[in-house]
C-alpha positions as CSV (number, residue, x, y, z in Angstrom):
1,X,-20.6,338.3,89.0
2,X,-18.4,335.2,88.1
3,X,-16.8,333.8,91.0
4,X,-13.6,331.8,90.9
5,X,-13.5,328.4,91.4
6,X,-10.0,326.5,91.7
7,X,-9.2,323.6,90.2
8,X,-9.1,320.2,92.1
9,X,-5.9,320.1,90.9
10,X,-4.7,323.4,92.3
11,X,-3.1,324.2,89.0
12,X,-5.2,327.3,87.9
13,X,-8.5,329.3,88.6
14,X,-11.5,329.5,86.1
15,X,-14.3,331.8,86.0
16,X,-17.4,329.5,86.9
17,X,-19.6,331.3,84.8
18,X,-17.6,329.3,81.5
19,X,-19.0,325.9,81.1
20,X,-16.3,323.3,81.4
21,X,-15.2,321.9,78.2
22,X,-15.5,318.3,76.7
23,X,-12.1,316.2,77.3
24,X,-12.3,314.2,74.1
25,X,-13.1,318.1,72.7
26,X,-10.0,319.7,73.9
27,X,-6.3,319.2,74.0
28,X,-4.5,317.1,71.5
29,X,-5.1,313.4,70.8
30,X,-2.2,312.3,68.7
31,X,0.0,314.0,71.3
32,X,-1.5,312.1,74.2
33,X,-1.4,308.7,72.6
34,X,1.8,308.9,71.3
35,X,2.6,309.5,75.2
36,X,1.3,306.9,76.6
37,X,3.0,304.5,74.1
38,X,6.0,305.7,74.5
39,X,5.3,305.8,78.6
40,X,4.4,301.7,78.6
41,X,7.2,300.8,76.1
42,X,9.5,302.4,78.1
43,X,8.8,301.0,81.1
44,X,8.9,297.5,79.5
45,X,12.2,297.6,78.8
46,X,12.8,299.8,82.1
47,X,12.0,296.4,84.6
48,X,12.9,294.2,81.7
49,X,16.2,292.4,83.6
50,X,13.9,291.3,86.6
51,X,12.0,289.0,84.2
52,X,15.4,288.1,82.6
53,X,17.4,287.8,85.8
54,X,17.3,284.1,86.6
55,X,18.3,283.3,83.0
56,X,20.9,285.7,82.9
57,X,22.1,284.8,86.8
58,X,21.9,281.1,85.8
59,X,24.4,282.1,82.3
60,X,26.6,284.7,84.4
61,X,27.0,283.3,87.7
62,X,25.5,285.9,89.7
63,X,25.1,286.1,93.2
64,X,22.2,286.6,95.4
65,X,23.3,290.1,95.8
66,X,24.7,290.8,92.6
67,X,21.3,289.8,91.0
68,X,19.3,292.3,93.4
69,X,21.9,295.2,92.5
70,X,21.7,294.4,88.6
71,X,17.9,294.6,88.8
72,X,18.0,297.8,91.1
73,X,20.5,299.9,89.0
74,X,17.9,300.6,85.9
75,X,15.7,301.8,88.7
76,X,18.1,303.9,90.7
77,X,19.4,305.3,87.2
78,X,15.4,306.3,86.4
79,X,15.3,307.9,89.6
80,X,18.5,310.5,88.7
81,X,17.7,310.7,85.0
82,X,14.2,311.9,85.8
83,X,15.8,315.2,87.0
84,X,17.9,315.5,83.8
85,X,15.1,314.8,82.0
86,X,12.9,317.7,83.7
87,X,15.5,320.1,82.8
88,X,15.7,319.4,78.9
89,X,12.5,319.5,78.7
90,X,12.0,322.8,79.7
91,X,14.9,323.8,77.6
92,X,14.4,322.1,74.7
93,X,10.9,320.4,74.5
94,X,9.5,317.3,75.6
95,X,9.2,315.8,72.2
96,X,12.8,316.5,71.2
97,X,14.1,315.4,74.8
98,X,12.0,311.9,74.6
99,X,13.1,311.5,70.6
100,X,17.0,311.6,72.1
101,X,15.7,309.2,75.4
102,X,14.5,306.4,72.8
103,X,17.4,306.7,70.4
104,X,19.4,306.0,73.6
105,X,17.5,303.2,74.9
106,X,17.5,301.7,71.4
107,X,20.7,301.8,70.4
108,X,22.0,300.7,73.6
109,X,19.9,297.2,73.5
110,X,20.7,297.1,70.0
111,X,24.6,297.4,71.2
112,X,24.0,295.2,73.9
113,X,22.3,292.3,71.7
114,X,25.2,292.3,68.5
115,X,28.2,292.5,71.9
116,X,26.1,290.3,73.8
117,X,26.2,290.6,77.7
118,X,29.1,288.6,79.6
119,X,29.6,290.0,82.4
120,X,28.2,291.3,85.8
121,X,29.9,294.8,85.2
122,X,28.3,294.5,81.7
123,X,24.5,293.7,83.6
124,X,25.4,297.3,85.6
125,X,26.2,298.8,81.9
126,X,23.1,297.9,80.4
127,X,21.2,298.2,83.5
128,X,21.9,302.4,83.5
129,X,21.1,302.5,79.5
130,X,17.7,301.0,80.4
131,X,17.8,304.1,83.5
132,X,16.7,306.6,80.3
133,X,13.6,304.6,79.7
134,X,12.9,305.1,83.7
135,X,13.2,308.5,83.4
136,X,10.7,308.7,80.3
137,X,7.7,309.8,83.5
138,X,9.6,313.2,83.3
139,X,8.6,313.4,79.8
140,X,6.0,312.0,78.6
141,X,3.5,313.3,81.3
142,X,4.5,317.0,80.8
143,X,4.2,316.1,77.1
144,X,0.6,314.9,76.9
145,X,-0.8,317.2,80.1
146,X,0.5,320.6,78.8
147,X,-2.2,320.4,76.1
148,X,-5.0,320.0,78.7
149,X,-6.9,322.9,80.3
150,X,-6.8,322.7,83.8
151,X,-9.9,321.0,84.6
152,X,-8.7,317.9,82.1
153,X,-5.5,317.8,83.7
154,X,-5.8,315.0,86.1
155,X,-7.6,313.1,82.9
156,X,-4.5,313.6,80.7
157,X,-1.9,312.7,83.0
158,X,-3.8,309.7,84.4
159,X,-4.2,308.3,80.8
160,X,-0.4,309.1,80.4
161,X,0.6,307.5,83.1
162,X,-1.2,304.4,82.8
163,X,2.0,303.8,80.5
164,X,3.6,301.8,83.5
165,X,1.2,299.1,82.4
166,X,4.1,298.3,80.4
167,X,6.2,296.5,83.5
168,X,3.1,293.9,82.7
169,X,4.2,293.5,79.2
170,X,8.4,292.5,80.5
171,X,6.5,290.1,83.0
172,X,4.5,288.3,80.4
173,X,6.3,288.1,77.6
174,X,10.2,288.3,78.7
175,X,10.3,284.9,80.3
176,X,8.6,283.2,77.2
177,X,10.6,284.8,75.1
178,X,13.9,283.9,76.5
179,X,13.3,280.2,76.6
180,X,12.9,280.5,73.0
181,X,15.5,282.7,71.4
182,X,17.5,282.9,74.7
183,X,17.7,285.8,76.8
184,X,20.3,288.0,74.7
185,X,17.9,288.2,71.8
186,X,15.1,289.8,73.9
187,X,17.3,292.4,74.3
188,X,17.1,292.4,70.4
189,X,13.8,291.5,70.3
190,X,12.8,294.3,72.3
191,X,13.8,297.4,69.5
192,X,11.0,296.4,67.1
193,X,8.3,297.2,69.7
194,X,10.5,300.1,70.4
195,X,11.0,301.7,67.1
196,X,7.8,301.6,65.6
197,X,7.0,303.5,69.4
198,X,9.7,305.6,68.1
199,X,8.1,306.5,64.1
200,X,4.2,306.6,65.7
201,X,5.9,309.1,68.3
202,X,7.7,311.3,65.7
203,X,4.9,311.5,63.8
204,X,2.2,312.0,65.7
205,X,3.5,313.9,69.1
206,X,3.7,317.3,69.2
207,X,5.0,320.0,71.6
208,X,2.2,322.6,72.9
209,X,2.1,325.8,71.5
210,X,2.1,327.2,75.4
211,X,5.3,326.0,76.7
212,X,6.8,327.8,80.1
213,X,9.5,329.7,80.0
214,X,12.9,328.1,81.2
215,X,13.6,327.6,84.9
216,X,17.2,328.8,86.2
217,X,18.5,325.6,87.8
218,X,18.5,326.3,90.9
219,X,14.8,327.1,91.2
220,X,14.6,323.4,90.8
221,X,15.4,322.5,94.1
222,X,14.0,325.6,96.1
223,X,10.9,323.4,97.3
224,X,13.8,321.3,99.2
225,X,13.5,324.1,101.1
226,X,10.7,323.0,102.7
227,X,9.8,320.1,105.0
228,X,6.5,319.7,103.1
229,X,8.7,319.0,100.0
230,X,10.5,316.1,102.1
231,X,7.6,314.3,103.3
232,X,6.3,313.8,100.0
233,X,9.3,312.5,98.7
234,X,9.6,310.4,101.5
235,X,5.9,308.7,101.7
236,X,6.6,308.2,97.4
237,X,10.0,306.7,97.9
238,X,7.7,304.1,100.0
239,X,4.5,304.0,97.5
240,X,6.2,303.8,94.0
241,X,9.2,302.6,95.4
242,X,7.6,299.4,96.9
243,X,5.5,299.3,93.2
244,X,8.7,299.8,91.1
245,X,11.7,297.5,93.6
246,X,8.9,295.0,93.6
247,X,8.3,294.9,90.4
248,X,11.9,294.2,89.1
249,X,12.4,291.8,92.1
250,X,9.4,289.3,92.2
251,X,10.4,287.2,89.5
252,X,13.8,286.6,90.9
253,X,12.0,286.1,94.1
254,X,9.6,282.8,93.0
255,X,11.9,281.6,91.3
256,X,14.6,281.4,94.0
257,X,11.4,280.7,96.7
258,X,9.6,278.4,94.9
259,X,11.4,277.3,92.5
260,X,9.2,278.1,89.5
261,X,10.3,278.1,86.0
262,X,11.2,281.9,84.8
263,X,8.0,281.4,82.3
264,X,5.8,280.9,85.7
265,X,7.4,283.5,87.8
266,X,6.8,285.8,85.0
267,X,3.0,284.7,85.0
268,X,3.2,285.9,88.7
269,X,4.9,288.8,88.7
270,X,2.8,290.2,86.2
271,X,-0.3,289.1,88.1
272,X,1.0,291.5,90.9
273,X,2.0,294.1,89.3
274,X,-1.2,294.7,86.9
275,X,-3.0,294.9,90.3
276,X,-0.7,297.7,91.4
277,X,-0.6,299.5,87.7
278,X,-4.6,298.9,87.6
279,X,-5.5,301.2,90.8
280,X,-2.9,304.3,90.2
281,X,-5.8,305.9,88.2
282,X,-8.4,304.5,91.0
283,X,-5.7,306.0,94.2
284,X,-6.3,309.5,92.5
285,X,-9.4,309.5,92.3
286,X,-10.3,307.9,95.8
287,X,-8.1,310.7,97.8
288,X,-10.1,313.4,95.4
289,X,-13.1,311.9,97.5
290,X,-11.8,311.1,100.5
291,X,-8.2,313.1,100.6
292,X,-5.0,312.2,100.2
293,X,-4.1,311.7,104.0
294,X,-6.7,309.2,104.7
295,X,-6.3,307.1,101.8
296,X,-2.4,307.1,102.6
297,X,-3.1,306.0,105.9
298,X,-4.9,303.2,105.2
299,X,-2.0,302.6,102.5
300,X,0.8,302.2,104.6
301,X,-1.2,300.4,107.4
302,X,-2.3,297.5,104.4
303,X,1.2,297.5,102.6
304,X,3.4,296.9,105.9
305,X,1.1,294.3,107.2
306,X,1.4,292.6,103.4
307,X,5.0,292.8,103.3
308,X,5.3,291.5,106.6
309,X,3.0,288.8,105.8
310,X,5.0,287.9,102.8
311,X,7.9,287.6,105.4
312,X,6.8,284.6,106.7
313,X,4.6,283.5,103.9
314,X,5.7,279.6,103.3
315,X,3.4,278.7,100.2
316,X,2.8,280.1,97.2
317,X,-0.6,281.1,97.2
318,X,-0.3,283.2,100.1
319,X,2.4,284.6,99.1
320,X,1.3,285.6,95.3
321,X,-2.3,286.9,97.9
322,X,-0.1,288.8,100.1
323,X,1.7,290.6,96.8
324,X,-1.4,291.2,95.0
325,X,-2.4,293.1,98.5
326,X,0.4,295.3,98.8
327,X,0.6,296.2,95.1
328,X,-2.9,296.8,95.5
329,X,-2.3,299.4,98.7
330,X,1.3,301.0,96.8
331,X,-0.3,301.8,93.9
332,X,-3.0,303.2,95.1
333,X,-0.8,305.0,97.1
334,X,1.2,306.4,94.0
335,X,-2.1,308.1,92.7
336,X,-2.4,309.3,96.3
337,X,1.0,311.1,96.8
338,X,0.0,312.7,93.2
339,X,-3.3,314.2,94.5
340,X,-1.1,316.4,97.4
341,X,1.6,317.0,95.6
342,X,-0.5,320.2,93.9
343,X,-2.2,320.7,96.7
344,X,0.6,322.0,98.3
345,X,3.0,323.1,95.6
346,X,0.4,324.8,93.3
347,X,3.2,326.8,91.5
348,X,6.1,324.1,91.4
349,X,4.1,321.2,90.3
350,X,6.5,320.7,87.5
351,X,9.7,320.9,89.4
352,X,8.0,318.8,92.2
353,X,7.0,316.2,89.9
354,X,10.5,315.3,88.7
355,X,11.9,315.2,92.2
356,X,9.1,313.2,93.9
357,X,9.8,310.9,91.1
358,X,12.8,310.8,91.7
359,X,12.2,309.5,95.4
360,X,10.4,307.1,94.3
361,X,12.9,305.5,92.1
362,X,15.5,305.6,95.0
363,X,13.2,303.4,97.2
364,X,13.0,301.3,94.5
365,X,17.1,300.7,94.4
366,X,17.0,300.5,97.6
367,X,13.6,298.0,97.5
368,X,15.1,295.6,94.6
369,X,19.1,295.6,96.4
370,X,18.5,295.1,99.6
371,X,16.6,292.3,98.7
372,X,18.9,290.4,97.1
373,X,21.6,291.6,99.8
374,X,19.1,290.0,102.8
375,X,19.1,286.3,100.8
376,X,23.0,286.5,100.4
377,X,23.3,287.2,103.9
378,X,20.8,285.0,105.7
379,X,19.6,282.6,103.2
380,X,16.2,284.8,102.9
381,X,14.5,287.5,101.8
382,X,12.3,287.7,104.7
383,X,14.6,290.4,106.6
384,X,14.4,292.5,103.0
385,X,10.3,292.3,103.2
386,X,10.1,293.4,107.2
387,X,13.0,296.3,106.6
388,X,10.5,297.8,104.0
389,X,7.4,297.1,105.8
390,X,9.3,298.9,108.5
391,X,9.7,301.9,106.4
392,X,5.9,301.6,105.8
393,X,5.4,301.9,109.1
394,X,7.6,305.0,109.5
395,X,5.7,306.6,106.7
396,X,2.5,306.0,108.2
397,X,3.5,307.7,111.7
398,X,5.0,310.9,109.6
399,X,1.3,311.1,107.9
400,X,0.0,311.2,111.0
401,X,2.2,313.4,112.4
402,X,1.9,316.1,109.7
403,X,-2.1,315.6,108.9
404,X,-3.1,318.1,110.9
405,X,-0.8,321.0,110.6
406,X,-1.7,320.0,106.5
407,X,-5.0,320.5,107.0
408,X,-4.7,323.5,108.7
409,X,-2.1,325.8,106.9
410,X,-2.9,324.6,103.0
411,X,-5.2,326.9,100.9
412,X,-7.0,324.3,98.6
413,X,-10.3,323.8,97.5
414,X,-9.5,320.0,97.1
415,X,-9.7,317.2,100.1
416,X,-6.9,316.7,101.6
């Protein structure tokens, strides 16, 4: 007799009589590539004013703190978009709901590049435009993973997700490309990438044939309910908020530092955050073998001593090492957080998605201002790094705090 053997992902049960199936076999291929394109375009242009910040703070006039808030809003706006988001597509599809999200993204950096940008207020304008392309996670990763058995859903939404490889692309190319046209044609610049994302995505995606029925609203936030719910929100707003605040802050940070071209701080931003968009796949599958709770112990313990490091860090190289470490530990982390999550909320995984994302991109407002806040107020980031590394600390003591009752009360046949 067939016994039942659940998913690592805690998303379904199979008989295990029924050989797995293939990966490259199954699902839909068009669908998932045109996912993770749109995914990494998106968040290029999501990050895209931290590359562009000291060119458009030395044009504008911004302040320390005006830079850190005009680099944080695209990030905060993500964060409350991704819940929108993850109600229109249950409503209306995930490919209809990201073919509006890139119409909107495009034509508001078109708009932006024919008006230009003169203004702070208009920095805050753009800035919740480019909040849409933050919130493309909600969309993209149903999109692609709702073709997947359950067995190839980790696969799916790992090759999805690898879309925030795209903050690399704004890092790289940004800088460059500002010196060179000046920094309101990248916002220009940026729509061809964009809209040929836009045809290979209208073409080639495709909504699942199995789509859930439509969730009343409120059944969205009945896993607040719970503390469980909290706690993951609150160790992602740490994890992918450190990844994403950092990644929109860094190259306002060497420049202002060290006093490095934008072209150069770009070079090292991007440095740091490939090594955190490289191990998100790796985190997932290191907390599959040695559970979620230990890996995101050892996460916090590495990221606060990093970002306490970089606190008093006085040259370059230790600072772009200390960076690279705790980019290295918070994503890592961010595959972590997304190994529990079902392990707990087996039936709300979709609703639970959107609103730990959405944690996570309020740590990163709060990451990317405060920053800019501490150098207006003392001359330094350094308070800004220890505050956070503080929070990392914090995070750690709830994981330990909760491990045990975790391990105790949650039915899973995955590590936790």
């Amino acid at each position: 007799m067939a016994t039942i053997i659940r998913d690592v992902q805690g998303m379904s049960a199979t008989p295990a009589s029924s050989e797995k199936s293939n990966f490259w076999r199954v699902g839909h291929k068009p669908t998932l590539i045109a996912s993770f394109l749109y995914f990494d375009l998106a968040f290029m242009v999501w990050v895209m004013l931290g590359p562009l910040a000291p060119d458009i703070s030395a044009t504008l006039g911004l302040s320390a703190a005006q830079k850190g808030l005009m680099v944080a809003t695209p990030t905060l706006m993500g964060a409350i978009l991704r819940v929108v988001n993850g109600l229109l597509v249950d409503r209306i599809g995930p490919k209809l709901s990201g073919a509006i999200s890139q119409v909107i993204v495009i034509f508001g950096l078109m708009t932006a590049w024919m008006m230009g940008v003169d203004s702070f207020g208009g920095t805050l304008a753009l800035g919740v435009i480019l909040g849409f392309a933050g919130a493309s996670f909600a969309i993209a990763l149903p999109l692609a993973s709702r073709w997947y058995p359950p067995e190839h859903q980790g696969k799916a939404m790992g090759l999805a997700g690898m879309g925030n490889s795209g903050t690399v692309l704004a890092a790289l190319f940004a800088p460059t490309l500002a010196k060179l046209f000046g920094w309101n044609a990248v916002l220009g610049l940026a729509c061809i990438p964009l809209a040929i994302v836009f045809v290979i995505y209208m073409v080639m995606a495709k909504d699942a044939p199995n789509q859930p029925a439509p969730k009343n609203v409120l059944e969205y936030f009945k896993p607040l309910q719970t503390a469980d719910a909290w706690w993951l929100m609150g160790f992602y707003a740490v994890t992918f908020g450190g990844f994403s605040g950092l990644s929109a802050s860094l190259s306002i940070y060497f420049t202002d530092q060290f006093l490095l071209s934008p072209i150069m701080a770009g070079y090292c931003t991007a440095a740091c955050v490939f090594a955190g968009s490289l191990v998100r796949p790796m985190g997932g599958a290191l907390a599959d073998r040695v559970g979620g709770i230990n890996t995101l112990v050892l996460v916090f313990l590495v990221a606060a001593l990093a970002l306490a490091g970089v606190s008093m860090a006085t040259t370059l190289p230790a600072a772009l090492g200390l960076f690279v470490l705790a980019m290295l530990a918070l994503g890592t982390g961010n595959g972590a957080v997304f190994q529990l999550v079902p392990q707990r909320f087996q039936a709300e995984i979709g609703i639970m998605t959107g609103l730990v994302g959405m944690a996570g991109g309020v740590g990163g407002f709060y990451l990317a201002s405060s920053l800019g806040f501490a150098k207006q107020l003392t001359g330094s980031f350094s308070s800004g790094f220890l505050i956070f590394a503080g929070l990392a600390v914090l995070a750690l003591a709830g994981m330990l705090a909760v491990k045990s009752k975790w391990r105790a009360t949650w039915t899973t046949g995955a590590r936790i």
